[in-house]
DRENDO-1510 file (C-alpha; in Angstrom, 1 decimal, always signed):
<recs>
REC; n; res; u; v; w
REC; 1; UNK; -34.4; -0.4; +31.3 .
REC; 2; UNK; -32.2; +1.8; +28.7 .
REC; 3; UNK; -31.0; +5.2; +29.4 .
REC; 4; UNK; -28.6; +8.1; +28.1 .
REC; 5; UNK; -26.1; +7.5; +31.3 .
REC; 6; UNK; -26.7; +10.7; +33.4 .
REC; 7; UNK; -24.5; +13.4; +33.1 .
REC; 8; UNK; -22.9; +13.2; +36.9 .
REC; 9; UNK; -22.8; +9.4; +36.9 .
REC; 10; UNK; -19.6; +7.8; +37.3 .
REC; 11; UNK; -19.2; +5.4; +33.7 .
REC; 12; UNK; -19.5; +1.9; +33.8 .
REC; 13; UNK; -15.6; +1.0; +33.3 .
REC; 14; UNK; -15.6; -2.9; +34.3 .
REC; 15; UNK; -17.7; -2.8; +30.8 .
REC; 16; UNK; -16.2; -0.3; +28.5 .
REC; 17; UNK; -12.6; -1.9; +29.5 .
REC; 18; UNK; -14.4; -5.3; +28.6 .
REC; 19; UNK; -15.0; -4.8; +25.2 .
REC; 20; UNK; -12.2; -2.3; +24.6 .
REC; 21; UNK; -9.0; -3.1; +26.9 .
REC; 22; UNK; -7.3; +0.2; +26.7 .
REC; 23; UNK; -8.4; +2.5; +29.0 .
REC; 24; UNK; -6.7; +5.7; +27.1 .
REC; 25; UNK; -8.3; +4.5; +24.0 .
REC; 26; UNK; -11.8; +4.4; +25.6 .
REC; 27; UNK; -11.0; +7.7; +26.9 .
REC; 28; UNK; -9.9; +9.2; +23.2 .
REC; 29; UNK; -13.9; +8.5; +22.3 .
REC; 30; UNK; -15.8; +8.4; +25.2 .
REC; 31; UNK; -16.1; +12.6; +25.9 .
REC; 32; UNK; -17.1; +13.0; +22.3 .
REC; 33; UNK; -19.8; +10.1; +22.2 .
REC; 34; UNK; -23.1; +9.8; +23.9 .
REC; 35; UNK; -23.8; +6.9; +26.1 .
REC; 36; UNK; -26.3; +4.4; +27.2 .
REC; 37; UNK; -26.9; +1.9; +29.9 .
REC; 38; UNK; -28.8; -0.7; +30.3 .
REC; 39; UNK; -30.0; -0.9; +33.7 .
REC; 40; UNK; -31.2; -4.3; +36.3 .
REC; 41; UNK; -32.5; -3.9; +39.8 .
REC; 42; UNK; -30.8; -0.2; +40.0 .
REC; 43; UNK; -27.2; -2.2; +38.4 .
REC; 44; UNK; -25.6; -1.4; +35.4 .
REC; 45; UNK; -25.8; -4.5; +33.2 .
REC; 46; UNK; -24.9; -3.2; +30.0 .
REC; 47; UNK; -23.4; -0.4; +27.7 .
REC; 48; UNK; -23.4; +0.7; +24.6 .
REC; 49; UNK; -21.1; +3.9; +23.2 .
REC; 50; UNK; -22.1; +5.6; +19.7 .
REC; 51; UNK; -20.1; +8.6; +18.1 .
REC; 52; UNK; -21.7; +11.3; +15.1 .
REC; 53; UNK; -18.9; +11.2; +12.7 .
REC; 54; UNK; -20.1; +13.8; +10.2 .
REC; 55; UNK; -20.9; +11.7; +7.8 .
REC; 56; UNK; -21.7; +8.1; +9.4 .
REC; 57; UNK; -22.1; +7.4; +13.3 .
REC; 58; UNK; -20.0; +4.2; +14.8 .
REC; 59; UNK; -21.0; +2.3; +17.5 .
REC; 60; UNK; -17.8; +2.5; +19.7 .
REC; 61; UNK; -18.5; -0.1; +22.2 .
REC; 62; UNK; -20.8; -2.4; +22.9 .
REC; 63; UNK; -20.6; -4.6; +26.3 .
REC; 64; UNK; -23.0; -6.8; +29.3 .
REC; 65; UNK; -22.2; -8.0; +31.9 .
REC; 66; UNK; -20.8; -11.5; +31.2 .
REC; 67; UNK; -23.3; -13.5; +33.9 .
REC; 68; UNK; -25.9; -11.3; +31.9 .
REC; 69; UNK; -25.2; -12.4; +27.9 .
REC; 70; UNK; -27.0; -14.3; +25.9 .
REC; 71; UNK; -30.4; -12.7; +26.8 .
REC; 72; UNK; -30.7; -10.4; +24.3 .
REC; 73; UNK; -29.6; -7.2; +26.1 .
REC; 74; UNK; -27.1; -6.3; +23.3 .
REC; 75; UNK; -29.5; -6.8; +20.7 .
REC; 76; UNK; -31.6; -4.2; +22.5 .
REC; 77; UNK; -29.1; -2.0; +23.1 .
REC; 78; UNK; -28.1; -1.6; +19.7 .
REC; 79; UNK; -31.8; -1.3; +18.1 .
REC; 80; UNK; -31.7; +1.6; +21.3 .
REC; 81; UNK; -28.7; +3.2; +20.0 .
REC; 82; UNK; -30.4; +3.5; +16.1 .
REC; 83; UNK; -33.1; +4.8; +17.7 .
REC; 84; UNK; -31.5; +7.2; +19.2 .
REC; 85; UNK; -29.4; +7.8; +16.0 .
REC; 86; UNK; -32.6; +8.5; +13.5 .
REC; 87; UNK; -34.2; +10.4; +15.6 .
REC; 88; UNK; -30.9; +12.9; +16.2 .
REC; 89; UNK; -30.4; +13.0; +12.4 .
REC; 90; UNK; -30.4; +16.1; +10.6 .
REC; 91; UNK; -32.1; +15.8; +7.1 .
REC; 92; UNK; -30.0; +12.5; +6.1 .
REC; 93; UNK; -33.3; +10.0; +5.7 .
REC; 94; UNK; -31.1; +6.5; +5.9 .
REC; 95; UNK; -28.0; +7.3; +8.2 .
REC; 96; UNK; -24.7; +5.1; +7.8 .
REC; 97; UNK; -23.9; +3.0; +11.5 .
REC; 98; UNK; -20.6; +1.6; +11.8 .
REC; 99; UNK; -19.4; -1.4; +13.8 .
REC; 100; UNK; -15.3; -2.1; +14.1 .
REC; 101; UNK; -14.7; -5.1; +15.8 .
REC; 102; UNK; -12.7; -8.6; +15.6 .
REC; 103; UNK; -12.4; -11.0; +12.8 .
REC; 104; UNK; -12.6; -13.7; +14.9 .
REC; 105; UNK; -15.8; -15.3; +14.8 .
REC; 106; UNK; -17.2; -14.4; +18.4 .
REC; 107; UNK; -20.9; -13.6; +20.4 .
REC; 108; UNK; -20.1; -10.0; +19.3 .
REC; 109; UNK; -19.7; -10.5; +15.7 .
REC; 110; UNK; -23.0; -12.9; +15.5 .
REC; 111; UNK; -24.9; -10.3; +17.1 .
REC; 112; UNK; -23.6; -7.6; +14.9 .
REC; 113; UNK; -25.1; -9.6; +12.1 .
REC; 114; UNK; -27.9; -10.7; +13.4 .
REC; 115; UNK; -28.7; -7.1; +13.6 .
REC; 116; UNK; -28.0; -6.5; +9.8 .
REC; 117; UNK; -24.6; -5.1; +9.7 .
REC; 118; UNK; -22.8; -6.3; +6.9 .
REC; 119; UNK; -19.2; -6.7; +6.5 .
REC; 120; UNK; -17.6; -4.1; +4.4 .
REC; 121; UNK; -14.3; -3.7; +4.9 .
REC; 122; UNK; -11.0; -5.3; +6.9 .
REC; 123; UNK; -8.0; -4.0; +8.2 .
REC; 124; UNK; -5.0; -6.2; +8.4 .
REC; 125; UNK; -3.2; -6.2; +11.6 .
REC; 126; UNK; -4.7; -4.0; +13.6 .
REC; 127; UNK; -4.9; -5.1; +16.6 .
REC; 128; UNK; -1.5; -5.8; +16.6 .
REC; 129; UNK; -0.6; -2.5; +15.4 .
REC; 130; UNK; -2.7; +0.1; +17.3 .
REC; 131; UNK; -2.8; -2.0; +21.0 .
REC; 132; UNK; +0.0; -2.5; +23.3 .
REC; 133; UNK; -0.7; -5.7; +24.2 .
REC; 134; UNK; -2.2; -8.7; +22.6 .
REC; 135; UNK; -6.0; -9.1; +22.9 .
REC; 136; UNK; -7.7; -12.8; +23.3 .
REC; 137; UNK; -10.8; -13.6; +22.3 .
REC; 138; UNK; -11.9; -17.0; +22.9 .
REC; 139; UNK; -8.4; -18.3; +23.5 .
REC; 140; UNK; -7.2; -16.9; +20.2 .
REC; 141; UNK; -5.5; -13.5; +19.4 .
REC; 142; UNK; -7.2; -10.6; +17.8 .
REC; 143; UNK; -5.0; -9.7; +14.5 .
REC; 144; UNK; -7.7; -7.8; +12.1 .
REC; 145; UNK; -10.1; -5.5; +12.6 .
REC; 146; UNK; -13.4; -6.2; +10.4 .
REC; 147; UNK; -15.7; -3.1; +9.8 .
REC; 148; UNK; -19.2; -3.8; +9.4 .
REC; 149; UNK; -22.0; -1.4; +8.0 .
REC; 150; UNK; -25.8; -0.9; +8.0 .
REC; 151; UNK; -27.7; +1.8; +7.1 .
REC; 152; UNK; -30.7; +2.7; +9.2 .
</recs>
C-alpha cells in the first residue's frame, strides 16, 4: 500500500540514507518536501521524496528495500508521486518532474526511463564536488550527476 508518511511517524532513514548517503543533505530537503511510503505487512518497504519548486517539482529520493527491488515498487511509487503532483497543481495543465541522479548506468536510472523521464541535462563532477566522500554504485564511483525530465 502507498501513503503520505503520517505526520508523527518517525522517517524511514535505512532508505532515504540508501539512495542519498548524506544524512545533512537529506535533512536540507526532507522538511520542505512531502513524503510517501510504500507499505508491506505493516513494514516500510519503500520511499519516495518529492519537492514543489515553484516552477517544476523534483523527485528527491527514490528508495526499496534492497530484498524488495525488482518487483515494480519504484515504478509504482513514482506513477504515486505524479499523481499526487497533478492533482496538487495549481492551474499549470502539464507540470515539469525532475529526477537528479547518477550517470552510471544503474536499476535507478532504467527505471527512471522506463517511466519516461528523459535526459536533459549533466553536471560534471558533482558528486565529487558537493559529497564528502566518494559514492559507489555498482563497484564504480559516482562522478556526474544526470538530470532527467518529464512532464506530466
Amino acid at each position: 500500500m502507498i501513503r503520505p508518511i503520517h505526520p508523527n511517524e518517525s522517517y524511514p532513514w535505512s532508505l532515504l540514507l540508501d539512495a542519498d548517503p548524506e544524512k545533512t543533505v537529506v535533512e536540507g530537503y526532507l522538511y520542505d518536501s512531502q513524503t510517501l511510503v510504500y507499505e508491506e505487512a505493516g513494514e516500510v518497504i519503500g520511499v519516495l521524496v518529492y519537492q514543489d519548486q515553484g516552477t517544476k517539482w523534483e523527485i528527491m529520493n527514490v528508495a526499496v528495500s534492497p530484498a524488495k527491488q525488482g518487483r515494480g515498487i519504484g515504478g509504482q511509487l513514482l506513477q504515486a508521486a505524479e499523481k499526487a503532483i497533478l492533482s496538487q497543481q495549481q492551474g499549470a495543465k502539464h507540470p515539469l518532474v525532475v529526477i537528479k541522479t547518477g550517470s552510471l548506468p544503474s536499476a535507478a536510472l532504467t527505471l527512471y526511463q522506463k517511466q519516461g523521464y528523459v535526459e536533459k541535462d549533466r553536471v560534471k563532477n558533482y558528486f565529487t564536488t558537493h559529497y564528502a566522500e566518494p559514492i559507489f554504485e555498482n563497484g564504480q564511483q559516482l562522478i556526474d550527476q544526470v538530470i532527467l525530465e518529464k512532464q506530466l
